[in-house]
Structures are given as C-alpha cells and as structure tokens.
ROLUM-980023 format. One record per residue: residue number from 1; x, y, z of N, C-alpha, C in turn. Coordinates in steps of 0.1 Angstrom, whole numbers. Example, Ala and Ser with C-alpha at 12.3 -4.5 7.8 and 13.67 -1.06 7.14 Angstrom:
! ROLUM-980023
1	132	-57	78	123	-45	78	132	-33	78
2	128	-22	71	137	-11	71	129	0	79
This chain:
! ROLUM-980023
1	-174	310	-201	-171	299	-191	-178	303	-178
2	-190	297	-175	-194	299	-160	-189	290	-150
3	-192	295	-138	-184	286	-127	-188	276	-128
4	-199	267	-132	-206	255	-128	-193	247	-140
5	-192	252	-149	-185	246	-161	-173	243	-161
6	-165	255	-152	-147	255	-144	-150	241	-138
7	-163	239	-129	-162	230	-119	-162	216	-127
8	-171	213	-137	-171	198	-141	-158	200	-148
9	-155	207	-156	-141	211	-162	-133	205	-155
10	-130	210	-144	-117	206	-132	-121	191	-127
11	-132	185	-127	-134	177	-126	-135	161	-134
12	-132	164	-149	-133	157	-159	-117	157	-153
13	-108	168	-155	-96	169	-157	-90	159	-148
14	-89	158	-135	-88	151	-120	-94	139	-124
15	-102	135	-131	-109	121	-135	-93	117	-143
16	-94	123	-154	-84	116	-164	-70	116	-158
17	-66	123	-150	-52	122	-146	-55	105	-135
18	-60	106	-131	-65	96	-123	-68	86	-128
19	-69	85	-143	-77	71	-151	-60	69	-158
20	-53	77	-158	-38	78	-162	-27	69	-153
21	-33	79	-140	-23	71	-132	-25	52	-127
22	-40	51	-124	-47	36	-128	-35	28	-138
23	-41	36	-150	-35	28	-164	-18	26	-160
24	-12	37	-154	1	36	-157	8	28	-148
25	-2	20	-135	1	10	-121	5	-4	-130
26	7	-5	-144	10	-15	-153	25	-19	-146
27	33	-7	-142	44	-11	-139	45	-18	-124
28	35	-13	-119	31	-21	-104	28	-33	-105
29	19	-38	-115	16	-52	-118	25	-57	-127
30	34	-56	-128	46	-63	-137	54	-70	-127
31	59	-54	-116	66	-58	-105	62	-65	-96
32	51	-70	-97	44	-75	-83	49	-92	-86
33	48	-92	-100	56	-110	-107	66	-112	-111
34	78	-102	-105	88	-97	-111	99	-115	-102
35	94	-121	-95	100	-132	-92	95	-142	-98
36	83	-142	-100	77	-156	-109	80	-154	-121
37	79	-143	-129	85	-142	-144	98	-144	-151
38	107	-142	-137	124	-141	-143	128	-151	-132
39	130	-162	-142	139	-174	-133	149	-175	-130
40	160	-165	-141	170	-163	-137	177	-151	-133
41	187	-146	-130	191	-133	-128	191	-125	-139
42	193	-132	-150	194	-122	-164	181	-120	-168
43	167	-125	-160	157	-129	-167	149	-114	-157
44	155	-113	-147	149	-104	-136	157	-93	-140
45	167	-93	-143	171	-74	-148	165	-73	-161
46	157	-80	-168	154	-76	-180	137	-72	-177
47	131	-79	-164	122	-71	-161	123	-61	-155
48	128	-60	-148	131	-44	-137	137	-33	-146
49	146	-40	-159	148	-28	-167	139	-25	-173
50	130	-31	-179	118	-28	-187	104	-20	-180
51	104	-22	-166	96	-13	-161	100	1	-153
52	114	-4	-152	121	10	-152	123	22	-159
53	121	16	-171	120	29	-178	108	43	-178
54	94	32	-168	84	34	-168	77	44	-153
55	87	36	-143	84	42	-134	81	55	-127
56	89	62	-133	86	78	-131	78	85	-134
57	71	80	-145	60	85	-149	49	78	-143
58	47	68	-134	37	64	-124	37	78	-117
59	50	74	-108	50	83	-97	46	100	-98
60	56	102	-114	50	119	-113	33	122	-118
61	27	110	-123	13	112	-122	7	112	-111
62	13	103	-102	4	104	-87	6	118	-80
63	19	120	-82	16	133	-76	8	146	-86
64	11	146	-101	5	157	-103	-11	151	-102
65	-18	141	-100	-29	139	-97	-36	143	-84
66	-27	145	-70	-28	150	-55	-22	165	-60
67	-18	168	-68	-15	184	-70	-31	191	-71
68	-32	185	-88	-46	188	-97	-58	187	-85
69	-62	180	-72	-72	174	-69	-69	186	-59
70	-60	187	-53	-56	204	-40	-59	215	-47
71	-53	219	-62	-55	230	-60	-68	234	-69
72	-80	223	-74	-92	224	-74	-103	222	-68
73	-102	210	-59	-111	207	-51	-103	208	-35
74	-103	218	-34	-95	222	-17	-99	212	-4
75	-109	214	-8	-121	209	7	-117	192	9
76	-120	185	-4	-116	171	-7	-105	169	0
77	-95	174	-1	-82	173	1	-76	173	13
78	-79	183	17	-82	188	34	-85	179	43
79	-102	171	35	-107	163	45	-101	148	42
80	-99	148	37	-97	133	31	-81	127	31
81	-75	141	32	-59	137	36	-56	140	48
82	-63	145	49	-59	157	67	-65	141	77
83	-75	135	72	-85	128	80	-83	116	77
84	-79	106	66	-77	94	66	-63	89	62
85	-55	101	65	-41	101	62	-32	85	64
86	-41	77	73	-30	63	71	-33	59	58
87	-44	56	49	-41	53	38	-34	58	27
88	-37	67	32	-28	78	23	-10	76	25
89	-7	78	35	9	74	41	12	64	33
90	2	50	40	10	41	35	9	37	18
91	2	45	7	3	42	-3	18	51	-5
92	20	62	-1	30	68	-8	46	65	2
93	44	52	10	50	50	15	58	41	9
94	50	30	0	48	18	-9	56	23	-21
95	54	36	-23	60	44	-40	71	48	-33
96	77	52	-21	89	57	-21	101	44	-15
97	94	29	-14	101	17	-15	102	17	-27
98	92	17	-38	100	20	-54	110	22	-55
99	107	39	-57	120	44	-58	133	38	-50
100	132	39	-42	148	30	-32	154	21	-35
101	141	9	-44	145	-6	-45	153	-1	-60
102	145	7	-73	149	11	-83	169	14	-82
103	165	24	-70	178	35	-73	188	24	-67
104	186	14	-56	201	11	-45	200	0	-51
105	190	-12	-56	194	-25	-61	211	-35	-63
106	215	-22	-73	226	-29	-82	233	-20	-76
107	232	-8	-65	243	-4	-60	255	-7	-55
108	267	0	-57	281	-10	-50	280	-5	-37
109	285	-16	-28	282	-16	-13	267	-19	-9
110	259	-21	-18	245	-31	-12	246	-42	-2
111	241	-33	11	247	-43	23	228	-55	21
112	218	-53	16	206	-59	15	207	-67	9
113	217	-66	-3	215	-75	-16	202	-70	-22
114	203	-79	-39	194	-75	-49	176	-81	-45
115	174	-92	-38	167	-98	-36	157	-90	-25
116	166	-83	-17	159	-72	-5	149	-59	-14
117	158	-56	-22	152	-41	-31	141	-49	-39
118	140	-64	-46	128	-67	-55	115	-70	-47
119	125	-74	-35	108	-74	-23	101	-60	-20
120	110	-51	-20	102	-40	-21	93	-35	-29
121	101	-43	-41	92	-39	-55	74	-49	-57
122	79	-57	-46	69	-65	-49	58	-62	-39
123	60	-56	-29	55	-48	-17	44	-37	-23
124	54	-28	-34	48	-16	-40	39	-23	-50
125	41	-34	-56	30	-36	-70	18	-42	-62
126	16	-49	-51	6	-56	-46	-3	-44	-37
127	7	-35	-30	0	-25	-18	-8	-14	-27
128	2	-10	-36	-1	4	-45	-7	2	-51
129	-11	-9	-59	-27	-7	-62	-40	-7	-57
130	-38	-14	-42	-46	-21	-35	-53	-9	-28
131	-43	-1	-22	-45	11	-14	-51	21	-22
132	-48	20	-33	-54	29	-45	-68	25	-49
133	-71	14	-54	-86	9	-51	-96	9	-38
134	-90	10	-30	-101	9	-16	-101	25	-12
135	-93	33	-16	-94	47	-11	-106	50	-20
136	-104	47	-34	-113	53	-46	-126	48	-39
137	-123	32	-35	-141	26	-31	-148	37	-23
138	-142	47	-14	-145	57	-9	-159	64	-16
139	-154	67	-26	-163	78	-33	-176	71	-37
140	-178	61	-38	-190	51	-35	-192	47	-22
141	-190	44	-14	-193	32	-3	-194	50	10
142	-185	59	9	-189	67	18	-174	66	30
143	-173	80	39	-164	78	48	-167	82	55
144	-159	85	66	-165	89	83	-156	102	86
145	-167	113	84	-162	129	87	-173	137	84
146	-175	148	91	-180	158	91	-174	170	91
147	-183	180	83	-176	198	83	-187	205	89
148	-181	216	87	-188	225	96	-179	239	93
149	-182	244	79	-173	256	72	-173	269	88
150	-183	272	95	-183	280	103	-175	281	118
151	-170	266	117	-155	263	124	-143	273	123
152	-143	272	107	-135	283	102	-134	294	106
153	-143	305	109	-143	320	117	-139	315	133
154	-139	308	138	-136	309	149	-123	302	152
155	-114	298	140	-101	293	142	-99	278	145
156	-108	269	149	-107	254	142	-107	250	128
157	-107	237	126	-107	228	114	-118	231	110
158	-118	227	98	-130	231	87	-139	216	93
159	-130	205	85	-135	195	89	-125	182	95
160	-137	175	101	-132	165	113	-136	149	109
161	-126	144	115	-125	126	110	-133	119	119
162	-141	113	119	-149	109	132	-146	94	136
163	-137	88	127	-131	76	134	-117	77	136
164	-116	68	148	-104	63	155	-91	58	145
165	-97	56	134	-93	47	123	-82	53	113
166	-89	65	114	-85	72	102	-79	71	87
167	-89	59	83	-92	58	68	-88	41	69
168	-82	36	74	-83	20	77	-93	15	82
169	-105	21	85	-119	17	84	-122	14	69
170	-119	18	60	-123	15	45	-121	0	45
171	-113	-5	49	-109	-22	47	-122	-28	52
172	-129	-21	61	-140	-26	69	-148	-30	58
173	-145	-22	49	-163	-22	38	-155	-33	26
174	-164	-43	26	-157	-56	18	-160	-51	-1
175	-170	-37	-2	-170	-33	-19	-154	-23	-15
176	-151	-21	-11	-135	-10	-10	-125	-19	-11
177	-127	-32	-6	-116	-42	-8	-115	-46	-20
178	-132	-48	-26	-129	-56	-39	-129	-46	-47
179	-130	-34	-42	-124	-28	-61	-105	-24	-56
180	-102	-29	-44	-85	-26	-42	-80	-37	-46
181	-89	-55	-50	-84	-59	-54	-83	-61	-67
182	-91	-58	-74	-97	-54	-89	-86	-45	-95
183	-85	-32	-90	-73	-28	-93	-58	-33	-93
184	-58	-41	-85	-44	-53	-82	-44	-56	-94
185	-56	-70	-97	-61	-76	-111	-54	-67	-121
186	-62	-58	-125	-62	-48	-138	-48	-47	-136
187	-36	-44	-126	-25	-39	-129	-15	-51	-133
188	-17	-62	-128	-9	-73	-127	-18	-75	-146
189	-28	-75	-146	-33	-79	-163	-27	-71	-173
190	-24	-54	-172	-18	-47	-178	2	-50	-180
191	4	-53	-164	18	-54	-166	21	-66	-175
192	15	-77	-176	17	-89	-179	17	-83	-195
193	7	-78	-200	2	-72	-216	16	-67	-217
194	21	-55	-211	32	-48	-212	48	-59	-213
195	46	-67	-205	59	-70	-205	60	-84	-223
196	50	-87	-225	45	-95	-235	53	-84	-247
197	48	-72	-246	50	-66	-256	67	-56	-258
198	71	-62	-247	84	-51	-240	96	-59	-242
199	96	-69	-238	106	-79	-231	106	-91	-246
200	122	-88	-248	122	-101	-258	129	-113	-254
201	123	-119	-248	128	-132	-249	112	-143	-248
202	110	-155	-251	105	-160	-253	97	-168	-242
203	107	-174	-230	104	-176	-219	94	-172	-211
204	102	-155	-213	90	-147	-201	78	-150	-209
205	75	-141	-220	63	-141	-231	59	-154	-228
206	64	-163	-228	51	-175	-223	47	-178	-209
207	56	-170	-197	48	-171	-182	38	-162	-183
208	49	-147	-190	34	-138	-189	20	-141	-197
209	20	-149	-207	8	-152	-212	1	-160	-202
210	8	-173	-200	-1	-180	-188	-5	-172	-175
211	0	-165	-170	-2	-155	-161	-18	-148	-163
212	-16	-143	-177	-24	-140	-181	-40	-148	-179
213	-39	-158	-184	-53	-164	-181	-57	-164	-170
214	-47	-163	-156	-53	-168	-143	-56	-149	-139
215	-49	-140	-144	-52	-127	-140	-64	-119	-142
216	-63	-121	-156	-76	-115	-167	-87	-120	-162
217	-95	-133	-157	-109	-140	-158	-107	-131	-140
218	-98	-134	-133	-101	-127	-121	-104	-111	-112
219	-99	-102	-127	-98	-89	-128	-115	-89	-136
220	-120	-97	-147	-136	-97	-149	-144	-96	-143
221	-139	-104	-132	-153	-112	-121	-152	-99	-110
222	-138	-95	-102	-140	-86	-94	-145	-75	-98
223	-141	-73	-111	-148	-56	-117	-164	-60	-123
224	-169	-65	-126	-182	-72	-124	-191	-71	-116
225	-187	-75	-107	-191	-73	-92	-196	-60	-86
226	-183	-56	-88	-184	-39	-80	-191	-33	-91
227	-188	-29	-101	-199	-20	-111	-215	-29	-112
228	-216	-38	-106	-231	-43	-102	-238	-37	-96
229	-227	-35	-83	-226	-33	-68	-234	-13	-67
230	-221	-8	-73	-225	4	-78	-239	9	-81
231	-241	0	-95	-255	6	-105	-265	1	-95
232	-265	-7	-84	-278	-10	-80	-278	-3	-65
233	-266	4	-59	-268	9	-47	-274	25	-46
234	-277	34	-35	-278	40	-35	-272	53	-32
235	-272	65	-39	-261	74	-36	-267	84	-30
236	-255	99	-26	-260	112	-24	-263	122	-32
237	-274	127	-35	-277	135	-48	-278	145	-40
238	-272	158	-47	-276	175	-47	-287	178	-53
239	-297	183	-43	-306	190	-49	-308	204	-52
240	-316	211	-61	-313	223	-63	-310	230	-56
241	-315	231	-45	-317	243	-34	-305	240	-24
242	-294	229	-29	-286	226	-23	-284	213	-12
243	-300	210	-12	-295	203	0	-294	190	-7
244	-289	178	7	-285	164	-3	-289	152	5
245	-296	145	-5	-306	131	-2	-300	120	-6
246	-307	111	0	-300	98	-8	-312	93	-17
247	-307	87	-26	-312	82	-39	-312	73	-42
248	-324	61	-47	-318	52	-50	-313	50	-67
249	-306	40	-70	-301	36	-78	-297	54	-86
250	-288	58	-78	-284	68	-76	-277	68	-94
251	-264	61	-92	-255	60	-100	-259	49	-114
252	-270	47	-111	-277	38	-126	-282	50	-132
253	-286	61	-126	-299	67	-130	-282	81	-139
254	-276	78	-131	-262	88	-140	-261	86	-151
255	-258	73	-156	-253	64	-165	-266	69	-176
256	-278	65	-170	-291	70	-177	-289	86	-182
257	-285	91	-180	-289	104	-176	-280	111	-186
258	-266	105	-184	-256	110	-193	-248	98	-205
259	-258	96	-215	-259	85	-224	-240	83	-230
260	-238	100	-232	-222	100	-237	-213	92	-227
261	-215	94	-216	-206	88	-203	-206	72	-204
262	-218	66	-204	-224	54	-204	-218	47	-216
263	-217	51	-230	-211	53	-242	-198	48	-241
264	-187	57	-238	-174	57	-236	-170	44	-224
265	-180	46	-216	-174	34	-208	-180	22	-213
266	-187	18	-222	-191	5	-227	-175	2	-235
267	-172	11	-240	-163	12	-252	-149	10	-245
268	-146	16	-237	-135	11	-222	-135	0	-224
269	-145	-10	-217	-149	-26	-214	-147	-32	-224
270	-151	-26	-234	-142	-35	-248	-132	-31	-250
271	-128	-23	-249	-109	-24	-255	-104	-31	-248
272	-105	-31	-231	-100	-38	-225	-98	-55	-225
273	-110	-57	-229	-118	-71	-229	-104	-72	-246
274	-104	-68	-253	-102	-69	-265	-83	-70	-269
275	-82	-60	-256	-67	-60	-252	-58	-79	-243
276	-70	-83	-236	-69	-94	-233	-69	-107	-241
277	-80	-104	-252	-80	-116	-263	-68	-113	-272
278	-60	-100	-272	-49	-99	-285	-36	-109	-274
279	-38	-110	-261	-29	-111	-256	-28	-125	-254
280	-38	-131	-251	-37	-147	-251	-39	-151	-261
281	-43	-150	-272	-48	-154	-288	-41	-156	-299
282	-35	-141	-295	-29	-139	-310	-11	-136	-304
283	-8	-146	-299	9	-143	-296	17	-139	-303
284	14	-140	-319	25	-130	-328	20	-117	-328
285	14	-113	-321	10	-96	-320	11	-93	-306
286	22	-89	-301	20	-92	-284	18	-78	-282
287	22	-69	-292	27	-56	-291	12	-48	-290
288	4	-55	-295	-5	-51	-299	-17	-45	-288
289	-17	-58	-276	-27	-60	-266	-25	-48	-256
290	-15	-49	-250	-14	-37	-241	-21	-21	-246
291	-17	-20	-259	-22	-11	-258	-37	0	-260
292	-42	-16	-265	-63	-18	-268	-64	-16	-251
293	-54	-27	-239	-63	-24	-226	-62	-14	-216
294	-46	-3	-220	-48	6	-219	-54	17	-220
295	-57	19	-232	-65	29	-237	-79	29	-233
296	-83	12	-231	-97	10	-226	-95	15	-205
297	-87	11	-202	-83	13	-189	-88	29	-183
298	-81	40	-192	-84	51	-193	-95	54	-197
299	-104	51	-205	-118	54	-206	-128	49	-194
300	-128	34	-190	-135	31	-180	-133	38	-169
301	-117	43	-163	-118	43	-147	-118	63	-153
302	-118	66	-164	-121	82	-166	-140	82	-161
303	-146	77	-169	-156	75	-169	-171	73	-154
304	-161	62	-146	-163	57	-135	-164	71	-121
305	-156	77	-128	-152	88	-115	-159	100	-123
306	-164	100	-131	-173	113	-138	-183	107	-132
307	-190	93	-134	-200	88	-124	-206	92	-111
308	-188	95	-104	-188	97	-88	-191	115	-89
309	-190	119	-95	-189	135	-97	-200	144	-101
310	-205	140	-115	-212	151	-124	-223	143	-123
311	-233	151	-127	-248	152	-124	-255	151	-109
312	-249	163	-105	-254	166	-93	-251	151	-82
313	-240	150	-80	-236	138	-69	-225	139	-61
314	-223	130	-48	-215	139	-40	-206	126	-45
315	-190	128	-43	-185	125	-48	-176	117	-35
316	-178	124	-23	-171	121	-13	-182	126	-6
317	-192	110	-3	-201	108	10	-198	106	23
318	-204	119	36	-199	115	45	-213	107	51
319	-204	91	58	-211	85	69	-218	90	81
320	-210	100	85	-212	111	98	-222	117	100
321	-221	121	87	-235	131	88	-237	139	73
322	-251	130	63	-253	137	53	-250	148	42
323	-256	160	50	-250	172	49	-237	177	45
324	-232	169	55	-213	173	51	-206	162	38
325	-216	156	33	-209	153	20	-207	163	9
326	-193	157	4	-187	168	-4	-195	163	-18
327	-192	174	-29	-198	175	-44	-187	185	-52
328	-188	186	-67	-183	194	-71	-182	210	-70
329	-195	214	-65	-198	227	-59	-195	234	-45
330	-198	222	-38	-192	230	-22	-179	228	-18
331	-169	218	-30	-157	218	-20	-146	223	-34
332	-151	230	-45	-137	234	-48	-132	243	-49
333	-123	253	-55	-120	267	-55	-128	276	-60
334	-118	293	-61	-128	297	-64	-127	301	-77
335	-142	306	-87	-137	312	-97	-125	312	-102
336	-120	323	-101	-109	331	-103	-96	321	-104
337	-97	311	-92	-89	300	-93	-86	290	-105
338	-102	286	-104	-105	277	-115	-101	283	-130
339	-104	297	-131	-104	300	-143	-88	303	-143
340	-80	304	-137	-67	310	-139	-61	295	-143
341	-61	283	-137	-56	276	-143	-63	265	-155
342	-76	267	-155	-81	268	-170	-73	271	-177
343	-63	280	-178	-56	286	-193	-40	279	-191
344	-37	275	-178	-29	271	-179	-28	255	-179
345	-39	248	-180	-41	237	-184	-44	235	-197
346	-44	244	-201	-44	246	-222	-28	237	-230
347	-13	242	-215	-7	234	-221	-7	218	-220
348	-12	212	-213	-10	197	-210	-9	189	-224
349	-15	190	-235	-16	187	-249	-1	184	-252
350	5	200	-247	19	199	-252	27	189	-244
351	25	187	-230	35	180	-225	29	166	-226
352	17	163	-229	11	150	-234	22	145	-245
353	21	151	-257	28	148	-274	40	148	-266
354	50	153	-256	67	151	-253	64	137	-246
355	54	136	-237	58	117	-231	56	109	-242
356	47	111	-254	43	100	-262	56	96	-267
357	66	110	-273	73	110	-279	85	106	-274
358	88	106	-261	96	99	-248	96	85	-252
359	82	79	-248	74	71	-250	82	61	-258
360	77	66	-269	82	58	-281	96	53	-285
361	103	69	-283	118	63	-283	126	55	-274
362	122	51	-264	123	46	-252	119	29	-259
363	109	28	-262	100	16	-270	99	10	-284
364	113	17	-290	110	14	-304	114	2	-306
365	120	-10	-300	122	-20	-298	124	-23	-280
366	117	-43	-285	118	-47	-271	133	-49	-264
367	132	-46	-251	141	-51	-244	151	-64	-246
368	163	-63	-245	167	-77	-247	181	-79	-236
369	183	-86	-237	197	-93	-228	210	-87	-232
370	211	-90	-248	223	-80	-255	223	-67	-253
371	213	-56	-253	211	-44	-246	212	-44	-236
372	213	-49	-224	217	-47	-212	231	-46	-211
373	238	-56	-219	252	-62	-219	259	-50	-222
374	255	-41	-230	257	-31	-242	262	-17	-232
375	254	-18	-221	247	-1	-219	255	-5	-200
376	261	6	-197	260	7	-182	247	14	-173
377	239	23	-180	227	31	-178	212	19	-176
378	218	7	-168	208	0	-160	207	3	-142
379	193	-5	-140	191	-6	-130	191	-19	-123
C-alpha cells in the first residue's frame, strides 16, 4: 500500500459515506411533505412513524461522514469548517430540529403542540438537503480562502476565509443553488419512493405517486443541468511537480480518463431513472422502486465526488488564490494515519451486514394504522 493509494483509498471511502448519507436524506424528503401526504392525524403519525424508524441512521451518517473526512483529510476540514462555518451551523442546526421535533412531538406537557414539532420537520427536509447540495456545489464552483502551511511555525492559522460571508457566499453562485436544489428534488423523489413502499394505506400511495410525477421530471432537469454545467466547465488540475492550473473541460476529460468511474455513474442514472418508472408505472410493485433509486443514488453521487477528487484534481478550489487549492495530496493525513485506520476500516463490512439486517427487520412489513394502535413505542 503506498501513500498515493491510502489517499484515493480514503478518498473513495469519504465519497461513499457521503453518497450514503445523500441516499439516506429520503427521510428528509418524506418529511418535507409530511403535511400534504397525511390529511389526517392518523395519516401523519403513520408518516412520521415510518420515517422515524429511519432517522438515526441519517443523522449518524452525517456525522460519521464529518468524522471520516477530519480524520483523513485534516486540511479540508479545518478550512472549510473553521471558515464557512454558517453553512455548516445551519445544516446541523436543521438535524438537531429533527431530533427535537422527533423526541418532544407526542410528549405529555407539549406546551407547542404537534403541529410546531412537524414544522420543524419540515424546516429539516427542505434546509438539509438544500445546505447539503450548495456546500457540495463548492467542490466545483470553488470558495473563498487561502493557506499558507508556514503560518503554522509561527503560531497562526494554517488557513484563512477571505469573505465576510463565511460560506453564504455559496448561495451567490446560482450552480451551488441548483445542485441544493437538485438535492431537495432527489430527496423529496426518494422519500416519496420510500413511503410508497413503507406506508400501507392506499390514500397516501396515491399522493405519494402524484407527488411523484411533479418531483421526479424536476429533480431530471435540475440534475441535467448541473452535470452539463460540470462536464463543460473548467477545473484545477495538479500537476506533476505539484503545482496547479486550471483546465479546461477539466472534469469531462476525468470521466474520459477513468472509463470505470464514467461506467458506474451511467449505471447510477439508470437505476435511478428506473427506480422512478417502477414507481409511477407499476403501482403493484411499490416496494420495488425505492430501492433501484437508491442504489442508483449511491453510485451517481459516489461517483460525482470521485470526479471532484481523483485524477489529479483539486477537490476544494480556492477563489483566493490558486495555489491554495486543496487535492487529495496536500491536505490529508499522514501515512501512518491513513494506514492505521486502513485496517480499521476492514470492519465497516461488518457493521454494514448489522444495518441491513436492522434494516430489514424493522421493514419486513409496511407500516399501518393497526400497528400503531398496537405498540406504545411511537413517535
């Protein structure tokens, strides 16, 4: 294992937890229609239980995704959270209304009422994805900071934010918007798939399908757009000797370059695409869709960010100044780092097979009304 290999290694790895957490914002886009889908009270705890079951495993992927991304790529982390920290805040500000609306909803002594905690939920499904797409547009579109490692010996910051903004300049750049809304799309497309396949009653399954047609053609066109946007702009390439230029059709010439990548993500685009036709089409198989656009979910946005990363590309371009764009070589750990938890990422396999298996038992049948009636272990 040489270091170049720890690096894309750690880097594939941070891709996929990241193409995970994407896929698993299904519960965010469920919640975000969690008033238009349940017309009545018994129609809304059968949503909120159904994505409840779900929630925690959003949340503990975002964090083990800001774990994986600190203790491999240090530099990233530093600058990017140290320096555009309002975006940052306010997404994990959005996940800790989650949790709140989840835990106090149906509490006794709810001085808010239940209608206060679903606004929260609805707050988290529209922001949390949104903030989560326009942070990512980052790694294309570029941010505003510079480093200067030799800050370091003299007891300042490595590196420095050079706007006022501190990462709410991203909104500025209208490709950062549309892949935060694209993301929205994809989540609200996925939740809809999910609750189609979750939730038994008949009602919802026919909003969520109609839903469906107005979400799905709008999550097409926005993700269309930006991966146009992408293949035809230009990026920061590393050159041998280190230094870094810009390029054109930077990220077309990737795609070129690494035919397997380009591969997988065609094959993404169809499952997804394919996860949408089981869902409007074929209504006696509802079970079915969610989980073709999942799987495709995780291949595209795995894929997309291997894009941002491998073959010599900076992954986090600085506006500021050139040079100080980050790559997988100058901002992650060291050796010894990488390779130490190389072996300890040998287990993930294992705790992968216990969620499936979570997973399943949790899902062996849909949700229903009589099960709630049944069980005090709601939310």
């Amino acid at each position: 294992m040489t270091y170049l290999f720890l690096q894309q290694y750690w880097w594939l790895l941070v891709s996929l937890l990241g193409a995970l957490f994407v896929m698993l914002m299904f519960v965010q886009g469920a919640n975000a229609l969690v008033l238009c889908l349940g017309k009545t009270e018994d129609e809304r705890m059968l949503l909120v239980n159904s994505t409840g079951r779900k929630w925690e495993l959003t949340f503990t992927t975002l964090v083990t995704f800001g774990g994986a991304f600190f203790a491999s790529f240090p530099l990233f982390y530093s600058t990017s959270f140290g320096g555009a920290y309002w975006v940052w805040m306010l997404l994990l500000f959005s996940f800790v209304l989650q949790a709140v609306a989840y835990e106090f909803q149906n509490k006794p002594g709810n001085l808010f009422g239940t209608n206060t905690y679903r606004w929260f939920l609805i707050i988290n499904g529209i922001f949390g994805p949104l903030l989560t797409g326009t942070a990512v547009g980052t790694f294309f579109t570029g941010a505003n900071f510079q480093i200067s490692k030799d800050s370091m010996l003299m007891g300042n910051t490595i590196s420095e934010w050079t706007s006022a903004w501190h990462g709410l300049e991203a909104v500025a750049n209208p490709w950062n918007v549309c892949l935060g809304l694209c993301v929205v799309m994809l989540a609200i497309t996925l939740g809809l798939l999910y609750i189609m396949r979750n939730v038994d009653s008949a009602p919802i399954r026919e909003r969520a399908r109609k839903g469906l047609m107005i979400a799905a053609p709008i999550f097409v066109v926005l993700f269309l757009l930006f991966v146009g946007y992408v293949l035809m702009k230009s990026g920061w390439a590393v050159q041998e000797d280190g230094n870094i230029v810009i390029e054109e059709y930077k990220y077309l010439h990737n795609f070129l370059q690494m035919p397997v990548v380009a591969a997988l993500f065609l094959v993404g685009v169809i499952l997804v695409l394919i996860g949408v036709v089981v869902g409007l089409f074929m209504p006696s198989k509802p079970r079915n869709g969610f989980w073709f656009a999942a799987a495709g979910t995780v291949l595209t946005v795995t894929t997309l960010l291997l894009l941002a990363g491998w073959n010599g590309t900076c992954y986090y371009p600085s506006l500021a100044d050139t040079a100080s764009s980050l790559h997988i070589q100058n901002s992650c750990s060291s050796e010894f780092t990488l390779r130490t938890m190389f072996y300890v990422s040998l287990i993930i396999p294992f705790v992968l097979a216990y969620i499936a298996w979570a997973w399943r038992t949790m899902d062996k049948k849909p949700i229903s009304s009589a099960e709630l009636q049944q069980t005090e272990d709601k939310y």
